[in-house]
C-alpha positions as a Markdown table, in Angstrom:
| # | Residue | x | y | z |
|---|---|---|---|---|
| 1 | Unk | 85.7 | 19.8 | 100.7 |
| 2 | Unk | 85.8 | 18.6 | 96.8 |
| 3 | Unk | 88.0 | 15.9 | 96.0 |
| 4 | Unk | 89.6 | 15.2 | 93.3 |
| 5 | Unk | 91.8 | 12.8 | 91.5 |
| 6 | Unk | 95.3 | 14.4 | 92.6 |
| 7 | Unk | 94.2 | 14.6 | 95.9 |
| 8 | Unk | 92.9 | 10.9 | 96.5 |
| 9 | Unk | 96.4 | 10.4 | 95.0 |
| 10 | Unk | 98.5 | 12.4 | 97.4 |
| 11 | Unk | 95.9 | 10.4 | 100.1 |
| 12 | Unk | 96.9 | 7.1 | 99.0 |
| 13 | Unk | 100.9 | 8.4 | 98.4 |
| 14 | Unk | 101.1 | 9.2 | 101.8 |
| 15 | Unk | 99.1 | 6.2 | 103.2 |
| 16 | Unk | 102.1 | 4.4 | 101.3 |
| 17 | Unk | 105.0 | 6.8 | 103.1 |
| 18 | Unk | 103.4 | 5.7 | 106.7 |
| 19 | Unk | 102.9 | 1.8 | 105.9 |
| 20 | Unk | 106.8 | 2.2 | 104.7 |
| 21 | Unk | 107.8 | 3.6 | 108.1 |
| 22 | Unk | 106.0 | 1.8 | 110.1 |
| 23 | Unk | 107.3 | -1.3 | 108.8 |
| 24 | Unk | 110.8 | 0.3 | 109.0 |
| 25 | Unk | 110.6 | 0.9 | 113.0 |
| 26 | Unk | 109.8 | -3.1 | 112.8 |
| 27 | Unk | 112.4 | -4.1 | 110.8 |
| 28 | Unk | 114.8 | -2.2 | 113.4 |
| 29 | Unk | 114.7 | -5.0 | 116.0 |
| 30 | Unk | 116.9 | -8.2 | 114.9 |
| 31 | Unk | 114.9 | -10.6 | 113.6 |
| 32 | Unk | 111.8 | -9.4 | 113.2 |
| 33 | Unk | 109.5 | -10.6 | 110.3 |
| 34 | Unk | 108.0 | -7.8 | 109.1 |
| 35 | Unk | 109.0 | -6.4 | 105.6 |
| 36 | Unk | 107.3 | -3.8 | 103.0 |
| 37 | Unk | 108.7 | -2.5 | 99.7 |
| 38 | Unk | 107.8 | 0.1 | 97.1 |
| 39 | Unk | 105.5 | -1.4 | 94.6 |
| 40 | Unk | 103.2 | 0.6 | 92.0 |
| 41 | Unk | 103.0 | 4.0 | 93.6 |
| 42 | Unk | 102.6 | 2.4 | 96.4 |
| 43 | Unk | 103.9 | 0.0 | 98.9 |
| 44 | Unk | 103.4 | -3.9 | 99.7 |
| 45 | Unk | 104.1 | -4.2 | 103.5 |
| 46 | Unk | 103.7 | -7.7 | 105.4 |
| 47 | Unk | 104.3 | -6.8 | 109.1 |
| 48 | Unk | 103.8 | -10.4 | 110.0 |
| 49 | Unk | 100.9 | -12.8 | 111.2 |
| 50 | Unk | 98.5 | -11.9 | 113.1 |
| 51 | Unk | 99.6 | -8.0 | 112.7 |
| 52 | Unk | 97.5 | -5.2 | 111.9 |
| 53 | Unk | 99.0 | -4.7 | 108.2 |
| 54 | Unk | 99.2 | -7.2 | 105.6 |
| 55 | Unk | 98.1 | -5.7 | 102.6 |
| 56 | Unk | 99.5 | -3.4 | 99.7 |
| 57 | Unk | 98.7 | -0.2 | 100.2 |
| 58 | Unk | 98.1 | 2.9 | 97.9 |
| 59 | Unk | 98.4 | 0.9 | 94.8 |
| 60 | Unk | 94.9 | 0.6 | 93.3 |
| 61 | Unk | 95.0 | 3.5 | 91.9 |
| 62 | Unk | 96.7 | 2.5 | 88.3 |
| 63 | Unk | 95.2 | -0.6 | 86.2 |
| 64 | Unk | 97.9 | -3.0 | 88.1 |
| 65 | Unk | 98.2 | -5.7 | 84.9 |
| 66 | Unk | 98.9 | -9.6 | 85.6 |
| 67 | Unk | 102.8 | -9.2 | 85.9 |
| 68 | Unk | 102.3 | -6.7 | 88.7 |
| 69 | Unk | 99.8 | -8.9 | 90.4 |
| 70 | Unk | 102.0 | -12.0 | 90.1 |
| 71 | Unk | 104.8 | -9.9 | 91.7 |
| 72 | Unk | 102.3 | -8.7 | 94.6 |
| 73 | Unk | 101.0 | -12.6 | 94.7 |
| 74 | Unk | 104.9 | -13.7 | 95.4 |
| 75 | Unk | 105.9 | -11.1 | 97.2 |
| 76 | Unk | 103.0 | -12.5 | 100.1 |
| 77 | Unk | 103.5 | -16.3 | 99.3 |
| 78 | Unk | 107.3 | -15.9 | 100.5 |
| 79 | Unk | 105.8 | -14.4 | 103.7 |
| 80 | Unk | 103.5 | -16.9 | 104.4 |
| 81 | Unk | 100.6 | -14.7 | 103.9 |
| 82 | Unk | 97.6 | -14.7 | 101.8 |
| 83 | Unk | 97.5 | -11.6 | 98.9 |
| 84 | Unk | 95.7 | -8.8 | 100.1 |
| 85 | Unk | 95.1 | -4.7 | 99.2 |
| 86 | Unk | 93.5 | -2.3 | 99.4 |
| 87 | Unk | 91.3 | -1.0 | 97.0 |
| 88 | Unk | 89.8 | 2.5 | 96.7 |
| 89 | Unk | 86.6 | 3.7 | 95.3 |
| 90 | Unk | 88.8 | 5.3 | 92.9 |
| 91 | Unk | 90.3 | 2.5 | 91.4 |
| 92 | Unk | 89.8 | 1.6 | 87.4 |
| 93 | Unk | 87.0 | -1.0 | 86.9 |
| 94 | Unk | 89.7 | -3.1 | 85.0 |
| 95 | Unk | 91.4 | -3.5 | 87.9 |
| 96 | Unk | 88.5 | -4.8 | 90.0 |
| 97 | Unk | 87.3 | -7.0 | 87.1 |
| 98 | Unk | 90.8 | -8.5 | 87.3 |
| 99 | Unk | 90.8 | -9.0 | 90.9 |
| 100 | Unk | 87.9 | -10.6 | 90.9 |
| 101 | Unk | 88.6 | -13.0 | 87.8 |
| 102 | Unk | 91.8 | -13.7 | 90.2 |
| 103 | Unk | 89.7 | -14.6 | 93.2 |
| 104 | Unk | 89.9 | -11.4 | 95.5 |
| 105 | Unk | 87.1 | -11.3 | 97.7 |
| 106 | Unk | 86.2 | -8.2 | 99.9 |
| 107 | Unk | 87.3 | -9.5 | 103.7 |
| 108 | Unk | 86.2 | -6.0 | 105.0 |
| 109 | Unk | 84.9 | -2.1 | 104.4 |
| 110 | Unk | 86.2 | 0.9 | 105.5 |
| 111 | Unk | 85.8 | 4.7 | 104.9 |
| 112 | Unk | 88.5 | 7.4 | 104.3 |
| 113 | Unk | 87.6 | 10.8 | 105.9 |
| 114 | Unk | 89.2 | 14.3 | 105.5 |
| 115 | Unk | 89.4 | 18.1 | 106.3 |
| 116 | Unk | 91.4 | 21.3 | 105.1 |
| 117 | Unk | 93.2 | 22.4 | 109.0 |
| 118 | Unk | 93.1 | 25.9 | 109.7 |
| 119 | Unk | 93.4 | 27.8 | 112.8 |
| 120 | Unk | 90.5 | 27.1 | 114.6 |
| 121 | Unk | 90.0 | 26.9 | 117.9 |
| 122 | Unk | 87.5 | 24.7 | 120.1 |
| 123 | Unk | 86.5 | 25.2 | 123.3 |
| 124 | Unk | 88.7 | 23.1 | 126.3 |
| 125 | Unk | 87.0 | 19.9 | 128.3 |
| 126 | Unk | 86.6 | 21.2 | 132.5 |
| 127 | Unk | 87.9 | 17.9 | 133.3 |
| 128 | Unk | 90.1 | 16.8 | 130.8 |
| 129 | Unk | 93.5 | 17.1 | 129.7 |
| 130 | Unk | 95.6 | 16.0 | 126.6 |
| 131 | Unk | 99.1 | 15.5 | 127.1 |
| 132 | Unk | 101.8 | 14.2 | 124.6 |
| 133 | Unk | 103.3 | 10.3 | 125.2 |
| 134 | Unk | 106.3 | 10.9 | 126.6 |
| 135 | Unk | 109.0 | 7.9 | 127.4 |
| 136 | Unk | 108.1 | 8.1 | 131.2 |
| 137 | Unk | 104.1 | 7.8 | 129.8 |
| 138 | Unk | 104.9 | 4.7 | 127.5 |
| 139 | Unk | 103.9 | 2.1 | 129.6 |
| 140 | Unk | 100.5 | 3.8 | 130.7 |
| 141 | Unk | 100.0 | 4.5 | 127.0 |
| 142 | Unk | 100.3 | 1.0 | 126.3 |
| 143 | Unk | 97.8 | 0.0 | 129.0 |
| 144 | Unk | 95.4 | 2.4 | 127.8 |
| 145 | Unk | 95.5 | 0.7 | 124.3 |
| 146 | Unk | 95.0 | -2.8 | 125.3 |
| 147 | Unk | 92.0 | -1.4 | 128.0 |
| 148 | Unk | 90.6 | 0.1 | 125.3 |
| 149 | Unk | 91.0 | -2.3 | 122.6 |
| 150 | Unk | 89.8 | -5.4 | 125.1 |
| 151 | Unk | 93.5 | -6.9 | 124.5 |
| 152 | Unk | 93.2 | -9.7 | 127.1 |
| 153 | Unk | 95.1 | -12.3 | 125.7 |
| 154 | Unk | 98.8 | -12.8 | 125.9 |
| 155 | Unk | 99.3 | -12.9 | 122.2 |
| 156 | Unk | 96.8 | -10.2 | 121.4 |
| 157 | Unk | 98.7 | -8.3 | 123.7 |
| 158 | Unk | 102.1 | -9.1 | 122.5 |
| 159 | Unk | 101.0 | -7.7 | 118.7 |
| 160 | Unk | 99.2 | -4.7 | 120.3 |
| 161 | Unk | 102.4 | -3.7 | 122.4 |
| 162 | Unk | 104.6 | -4.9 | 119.5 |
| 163 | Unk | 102.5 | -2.2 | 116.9 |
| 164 | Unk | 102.1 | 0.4 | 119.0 |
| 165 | Unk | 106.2 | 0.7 | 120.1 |
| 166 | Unk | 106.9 | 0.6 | 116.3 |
| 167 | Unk | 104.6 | 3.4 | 115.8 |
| 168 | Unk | 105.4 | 5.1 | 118.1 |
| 169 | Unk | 108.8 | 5.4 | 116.4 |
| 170 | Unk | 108.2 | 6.6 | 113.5 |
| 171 | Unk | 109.6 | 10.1 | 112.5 |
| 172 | Unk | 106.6 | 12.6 | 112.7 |
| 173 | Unk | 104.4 | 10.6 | 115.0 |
| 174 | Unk | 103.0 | 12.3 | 118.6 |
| 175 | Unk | 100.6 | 9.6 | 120.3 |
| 176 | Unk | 98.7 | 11.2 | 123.0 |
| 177 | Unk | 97.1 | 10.7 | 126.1 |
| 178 | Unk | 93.7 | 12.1 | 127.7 |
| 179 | Unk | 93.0 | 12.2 | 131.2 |
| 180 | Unk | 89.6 | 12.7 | 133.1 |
| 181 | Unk | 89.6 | 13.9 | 136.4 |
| 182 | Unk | 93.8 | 12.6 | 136.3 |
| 183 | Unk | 92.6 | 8.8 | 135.0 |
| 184 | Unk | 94.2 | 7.8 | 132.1 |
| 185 | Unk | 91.4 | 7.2 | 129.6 |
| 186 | Unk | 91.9 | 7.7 | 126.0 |
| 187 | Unk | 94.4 | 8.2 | 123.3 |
| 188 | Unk | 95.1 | 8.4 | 119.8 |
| 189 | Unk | 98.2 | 9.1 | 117.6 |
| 190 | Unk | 99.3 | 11.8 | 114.4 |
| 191 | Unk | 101.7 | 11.2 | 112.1 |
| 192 | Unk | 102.7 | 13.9 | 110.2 |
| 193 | Unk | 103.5 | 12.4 | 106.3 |
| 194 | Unk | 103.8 | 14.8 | 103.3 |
| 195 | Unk | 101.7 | 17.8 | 104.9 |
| 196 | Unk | 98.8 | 15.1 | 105.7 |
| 197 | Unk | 98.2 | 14.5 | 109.3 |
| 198 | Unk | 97.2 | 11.3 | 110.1 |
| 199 | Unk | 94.8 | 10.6 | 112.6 |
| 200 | Unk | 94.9 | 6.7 | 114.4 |
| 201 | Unk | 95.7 | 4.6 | 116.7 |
| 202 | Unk | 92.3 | 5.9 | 118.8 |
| 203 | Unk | 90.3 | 4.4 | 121.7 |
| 204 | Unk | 88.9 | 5.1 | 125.1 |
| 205 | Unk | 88.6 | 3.3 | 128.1 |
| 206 | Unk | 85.0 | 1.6 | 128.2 |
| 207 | Unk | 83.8 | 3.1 | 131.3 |
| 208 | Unk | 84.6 | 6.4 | 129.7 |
| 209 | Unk | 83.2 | 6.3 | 126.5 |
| 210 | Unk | 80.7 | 8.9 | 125.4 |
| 211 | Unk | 81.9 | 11.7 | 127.7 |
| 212 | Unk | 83.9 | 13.8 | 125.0 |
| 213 | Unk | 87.0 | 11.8 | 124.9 |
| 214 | Unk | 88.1 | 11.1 | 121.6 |
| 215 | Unk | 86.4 | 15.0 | 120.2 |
| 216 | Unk | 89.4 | 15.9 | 122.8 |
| 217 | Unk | 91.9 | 14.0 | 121.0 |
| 218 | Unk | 91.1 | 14.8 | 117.7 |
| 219 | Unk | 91.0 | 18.6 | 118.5 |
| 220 | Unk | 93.7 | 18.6 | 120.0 |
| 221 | Unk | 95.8 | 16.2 | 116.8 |
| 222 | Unk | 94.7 | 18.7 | 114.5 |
| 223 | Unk | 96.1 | 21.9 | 116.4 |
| 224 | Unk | 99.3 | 20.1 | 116.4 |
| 225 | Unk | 99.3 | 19.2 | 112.7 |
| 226 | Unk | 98.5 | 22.4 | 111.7 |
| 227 | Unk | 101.1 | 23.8 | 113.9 |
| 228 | Unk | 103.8 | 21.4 | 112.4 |
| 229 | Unk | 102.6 | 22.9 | 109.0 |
| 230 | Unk | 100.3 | 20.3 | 107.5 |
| 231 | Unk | 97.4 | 21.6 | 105.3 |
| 232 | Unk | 94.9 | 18.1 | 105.5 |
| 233 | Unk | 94.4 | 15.5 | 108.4 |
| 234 | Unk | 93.2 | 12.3 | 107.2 |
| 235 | Unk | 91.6 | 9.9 | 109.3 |
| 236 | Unk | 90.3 | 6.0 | 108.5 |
| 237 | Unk | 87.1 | 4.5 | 110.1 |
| 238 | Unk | 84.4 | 1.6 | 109.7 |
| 239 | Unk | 81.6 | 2.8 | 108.2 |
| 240 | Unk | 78.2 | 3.7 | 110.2 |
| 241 | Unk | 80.2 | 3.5 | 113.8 |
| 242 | Unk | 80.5 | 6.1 | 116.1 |
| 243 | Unk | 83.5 | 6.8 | 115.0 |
| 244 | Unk | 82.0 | 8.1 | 111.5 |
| 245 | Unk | 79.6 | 10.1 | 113.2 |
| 246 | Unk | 82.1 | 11.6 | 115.4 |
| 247 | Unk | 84.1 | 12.8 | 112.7 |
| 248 | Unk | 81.4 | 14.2 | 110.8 |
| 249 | Unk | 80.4 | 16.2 | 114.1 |
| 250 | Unk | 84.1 | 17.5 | 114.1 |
| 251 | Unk | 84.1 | 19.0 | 110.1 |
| 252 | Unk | 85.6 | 15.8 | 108.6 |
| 253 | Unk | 83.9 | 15.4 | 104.8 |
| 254 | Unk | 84.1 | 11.4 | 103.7 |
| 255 | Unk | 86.6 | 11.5 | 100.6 |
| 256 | Unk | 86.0 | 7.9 | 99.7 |
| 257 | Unk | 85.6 | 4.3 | 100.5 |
| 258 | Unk | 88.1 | 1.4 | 100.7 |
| 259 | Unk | 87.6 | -2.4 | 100.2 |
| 260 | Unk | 90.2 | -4.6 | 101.3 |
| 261 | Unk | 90.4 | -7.4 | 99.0 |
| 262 | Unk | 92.1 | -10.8 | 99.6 |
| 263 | Unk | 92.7 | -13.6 | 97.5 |
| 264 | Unk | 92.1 | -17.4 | 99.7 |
| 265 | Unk | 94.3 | -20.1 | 98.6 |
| 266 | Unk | 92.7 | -22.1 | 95.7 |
């Protein structure tokens, strides 16, 4: 695929729209912390510490001057969290220069993959079956994520069940489960967000790893989104893992990198 600025845009847009909703399904349950607004094309979303997303999202891609960056500073201050975003590849140099003559450090890396969905077809798993998350599946859904995700603590579990349920509410979201031989032992989600399917919320089981799991689930994510009429699926992963490579295998082109930069109190 060839990238281009409109598209990293409508990437970053819809990145945004998800954030937004996600945060939404939180802020459905009385008294929860979580919060997110529309900020710069983009959205600042503070789910709450110790959550999976405190950062602004799709915002890097206009020279944010020092009154937007003082807004983003308060806006994480009066949530008790540190300043964060993410920043892509595509962002003007003037705005990294600034960040860093604020403070922003990188905390982490991570790569932004896509592919144009058509109607191709893959050949099935023997053993293995893909079925959608139903209400009756929930529970074993949520298992499957902590299993995968070596969630062993109370409170690690807490936020993983906590995400997951809000995610799992959002309009245009399918999660999904896999199944080996009838063990439950992998799954991974789609949102569907201005004709961009989003690939996440992936991970297998680790006695089942390497036996063709998550190809399954990613297959079978983006029948469904092109079926639901979206033109692109979009999926994040950390750089080098086997997650990269899997994607590649599967006809996903890296469109560009992010760095997620935070600002420690001074």
């Amino acid at each position: 695929m060839i990238f281009d600025p409109e598209m990293i845009r409508r990437i970053e847009s819809s990145a945004a729209g998800v954030t937004m909703a996600t945060a939404a399904a939180f802020i459905g349950h009385a008294g929860d912390p979580a919060r997110a607004v529309a900020f710069a094309g983009g959205a600042l979303a503070a789910f709450g510490p110790g959550r999976y997303v405190n950062r602004a999202v799709g915002v890097s891609l206009e020279d944010l001057d020092d009154d937007q960056l003082d807004e983003l500073e308060a806006f994480y201050a009066s949530a008790g969290l540190p300043p964060s975003l993410e920043v892509a590849s595509w962002a003007p140099a003037t705005l990294v220069q600034r960040l860093a003559g604020r403070g922003y450090t990188v905390s982490w890396f991570r790569n932004v993959y896509a592919t144009a969905l058509d109607e191709r077809s893959s050949p099935a798993h023997p053993a293995m079956t893909v079925d959608e998350v139903t209400s009756d599946l929930l529970d074993e859904w949520l298992a499957v994520i902590r299993a995968g995700n070596a969630m062993t603590s109370r409170e690690d579990t807490v936020i993983s069940d906590d995400y997951a349920r809000a995610a799992h509410a959002v309009a245009g979201a399918t999660d999904y489960l896999a199944y080996l031989d009838g063990d439950p032992v992998g799954c991974g989600s789609l949102v569907r967000e201005s004709g961009i399917g989003w690939l996440g919320g992936a991970t297998t089981v680790p006695a089942y790893r390497r036996r063709g799991v998550q190809g399954a689930l990613v297959r079978r994510r983006m029948t469904a989104a092109f079926e639901s009429g979206c033109d692109l699926a979009v999926v994040t992963a950390m750089p080098a893992g086997d997650s990269a490579r899997n994607l590649a295998r599967l006809g996903f082109t890296l469109a560009y990198c992010q760095a997620v930069l935070t600002r420690t109190a001074r």
